[in-house]
N, C-alpha and C positions, 0 to 999 in steps of 0.2 A: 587599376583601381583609382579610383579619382578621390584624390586628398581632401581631407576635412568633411566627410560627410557620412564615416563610419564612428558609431558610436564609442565612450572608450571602455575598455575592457578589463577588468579589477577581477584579482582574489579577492574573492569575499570569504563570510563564516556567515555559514547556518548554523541556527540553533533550532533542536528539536524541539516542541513546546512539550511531548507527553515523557521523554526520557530524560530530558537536559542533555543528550549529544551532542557534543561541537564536530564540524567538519566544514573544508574549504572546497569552495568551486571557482570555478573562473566564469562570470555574468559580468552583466552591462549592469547589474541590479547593486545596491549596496548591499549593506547586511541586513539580512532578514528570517526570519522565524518559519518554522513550521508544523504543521500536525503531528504526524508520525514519520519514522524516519525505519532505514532498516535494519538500525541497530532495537526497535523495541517493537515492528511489525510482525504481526502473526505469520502473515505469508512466508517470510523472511529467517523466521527465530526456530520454522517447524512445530508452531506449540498452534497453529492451524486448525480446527476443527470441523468437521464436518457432519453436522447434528442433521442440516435439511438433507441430506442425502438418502439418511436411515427415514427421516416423513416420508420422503415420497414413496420410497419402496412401501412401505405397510400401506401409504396411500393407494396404492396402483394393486396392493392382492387386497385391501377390503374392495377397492370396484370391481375386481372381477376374479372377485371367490375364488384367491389361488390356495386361501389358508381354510378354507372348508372341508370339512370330511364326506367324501361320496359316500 
């Protein structure tokens, strides 16, 4: 590796901006903020929902008459 030309490398603290989590990473970045974290993410927390899933289905039997009565 050739000296002096790698940037330097800091624990930092992120701050979640929607939960107020603190947590440390190791970046070239200072400290800095951000949107969601996964302390307060749906994906993350299992509180997930999945509404479009239930449209499509009713979407796909109104186009082809699966809930019609022969």
């Amino acid at each position: 590796m050739k000296p002096g030309i790698h940037p330097k490398y800091n624990v930092s603290k992120v701050k979640c901006a929607t939960c107020g989590h603190e947590f440390e990473v190791g970046t070239t970045a200072s400290n800095f903020r951000i949107d969601t974290c996964s302390n307060c993410h749906p994906f993350y927390t299992g509180q997930q929902t999945f509404i479009q899933a239930a449209g499509r289905v009713e979407k796909f039997n109104k186009r082809y008459g699966m809930n019609e009565k022969k």
